[in-house]
N, C-alpha and C positions, 0 to 999 in steps of 0.2 A: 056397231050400230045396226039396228037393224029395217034401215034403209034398204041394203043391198042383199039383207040374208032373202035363202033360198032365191036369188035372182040369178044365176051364173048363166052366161051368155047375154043375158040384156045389157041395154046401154045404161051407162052410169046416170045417175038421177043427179048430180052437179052439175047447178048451171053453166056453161062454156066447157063441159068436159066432155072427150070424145073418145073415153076410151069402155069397156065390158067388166062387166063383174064377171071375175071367173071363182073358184071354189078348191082351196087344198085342204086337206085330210092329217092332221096332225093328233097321234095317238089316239087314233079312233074318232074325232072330235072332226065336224066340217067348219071353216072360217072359209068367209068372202068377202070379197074386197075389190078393190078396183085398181087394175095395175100400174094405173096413166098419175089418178091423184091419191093411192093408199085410202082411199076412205072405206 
């Protein structure tokens, strides 16, 4: 989704969610996500 791309350290955009987008590196490629609700 990209709700959370290029956000890493912001708070997650799901309402009642309280957790950060952070950002891993999988074959050269960035994915973000939010580690509390996987979105």
């Amino acid at each position: 989704s990209f709700a959370v791309y290029d956000r890493e350290g912001e708070p997650c955009q799901k309402p009642g969610c309280r957790g950060h987008v952070e950002r891993i590196v999988q074959s050269g490629r960035s994915t973000f996500y939010c580690r509390t609700c996987q979105r």
